[in-house]
N, C-alpha and C positions, 0 to 999 in steps of 0.2 A: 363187580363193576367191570363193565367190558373195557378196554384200551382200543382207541384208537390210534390205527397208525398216524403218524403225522406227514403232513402231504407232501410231496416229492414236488419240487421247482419245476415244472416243466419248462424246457426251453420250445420256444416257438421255432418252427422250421424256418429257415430263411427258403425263399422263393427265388428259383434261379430262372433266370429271363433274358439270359445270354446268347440262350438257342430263338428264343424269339427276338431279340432285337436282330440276332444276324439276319434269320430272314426278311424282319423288314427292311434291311440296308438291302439286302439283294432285291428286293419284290417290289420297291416303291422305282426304282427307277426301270426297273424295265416295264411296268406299267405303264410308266410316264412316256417313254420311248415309244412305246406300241401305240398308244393312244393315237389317234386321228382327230386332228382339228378340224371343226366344221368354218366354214369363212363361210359368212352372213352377209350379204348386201342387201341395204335398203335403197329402194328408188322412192323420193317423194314424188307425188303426182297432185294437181292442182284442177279444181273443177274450174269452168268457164266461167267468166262474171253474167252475172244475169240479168244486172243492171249499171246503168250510169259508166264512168269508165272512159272507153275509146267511141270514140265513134264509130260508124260503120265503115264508113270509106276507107278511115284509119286503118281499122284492123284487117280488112280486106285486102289491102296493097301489101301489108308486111308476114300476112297469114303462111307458115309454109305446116305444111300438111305431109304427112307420110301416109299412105291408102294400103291396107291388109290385105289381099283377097286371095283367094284360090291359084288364080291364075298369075301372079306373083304382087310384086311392092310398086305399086307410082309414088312420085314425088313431085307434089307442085308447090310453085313457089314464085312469084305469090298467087293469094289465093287460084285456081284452075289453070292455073299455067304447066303443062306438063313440063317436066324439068329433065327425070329417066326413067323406065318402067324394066323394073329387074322381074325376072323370068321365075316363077316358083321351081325348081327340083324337087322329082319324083323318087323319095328314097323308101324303095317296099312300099310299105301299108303308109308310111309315114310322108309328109308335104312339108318339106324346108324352102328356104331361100336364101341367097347369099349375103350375109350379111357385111362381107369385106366390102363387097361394092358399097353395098347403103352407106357404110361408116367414110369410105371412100366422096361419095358422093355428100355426105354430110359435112366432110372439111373443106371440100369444094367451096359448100356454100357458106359457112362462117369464114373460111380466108375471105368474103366478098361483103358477107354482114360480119364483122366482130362482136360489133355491140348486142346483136340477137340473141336471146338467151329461151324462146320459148318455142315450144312444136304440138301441134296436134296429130297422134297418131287414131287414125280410125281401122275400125277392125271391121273384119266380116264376119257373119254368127259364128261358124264353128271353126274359130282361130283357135288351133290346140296352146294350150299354155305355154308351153315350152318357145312356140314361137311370138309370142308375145315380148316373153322378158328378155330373149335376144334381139328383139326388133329394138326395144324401150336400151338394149346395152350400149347395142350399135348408133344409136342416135345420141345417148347420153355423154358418151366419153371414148377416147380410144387412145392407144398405147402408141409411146412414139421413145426413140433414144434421145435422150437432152443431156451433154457433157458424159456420155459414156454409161451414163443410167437411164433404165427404163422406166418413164413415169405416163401416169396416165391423166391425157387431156382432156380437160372440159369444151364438150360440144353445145350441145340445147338440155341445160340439167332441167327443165321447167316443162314439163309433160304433162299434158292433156289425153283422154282417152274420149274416143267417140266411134259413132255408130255406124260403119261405111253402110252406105243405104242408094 
């Protein structure tokens, strides 16, 4: 009859994870530190009514308009009334405009309308994107000191886009 040994208790190893936690005490926060936040701004934009609504004289008189083009930004108000015509800059290959002025010229016009909340900006075909959503910045809001903080104020949040032609 053969004997079998009889089986030895094996003890389970314990699993040491002391060296792993310390690194992730060390590793989560300088991740976290490195890390670069993205800031996201959305602009809503509102299509024209296509029917009923204002009348046309109505909308005509209170229409102000900001014009894209090449050769820099009009601003009329109300509708065809030239108001100021800011000059484009030639930077390299690239066509900017000043936007200080337009935002400039935009509080102008809300200190005179308060209650105006709406703008039609028209583009011209090949309005690089970049100058789009500084034109839509500058008209929307701009930054002012109020009690020792810097907050930013509501210009024309109600943006329209159309087709300089």
């Amino acid at each position: 009859m053969a004997l079998k040994k009889p089986a030895r208790a094996e003890d389970d190893a314990e699993l040491d994870v002391t060296a792993f936690l310390n690194l992730m005490i060390v590793l989560v926060p300088v991740l976290l530190l490195s890390m670069s936040f993205a800031n996201v701004t959305v602009l809503e934009l509102r299509l024209p009514e296509l029917t009923g609504g204002y009348s046309e004289s109505t909308t005509a008189q209170s229409k102000l308009e900001v014009v894209v083009q090449p050769e820099g930004i009009n601003v009329y108000f109300p509708e065809k009334r030239l108001i100021k015509q800011i000059s484009a800059i030639q930077e390299g290959e690239q066509l900017s405009y000043d936007y200080d002025e337009l935002s400039l010229v935009m509080q102008a016009i809300k200190q005179e309308h308060p209650d105006k909340r709406d703008i039609v900006i028209k583009l011209a075909k090949d309005t690089d994107y970049q100058n789009i959503v500084q034109v839509m910045g500058a008209v929307t809001s701009f930054k002012s000191v109020v009690v020792s903080s810097l907050v930013e104020l509501e210009l024309f949040p109600e943006i329209s886009l159309g087709d300089a032609t």
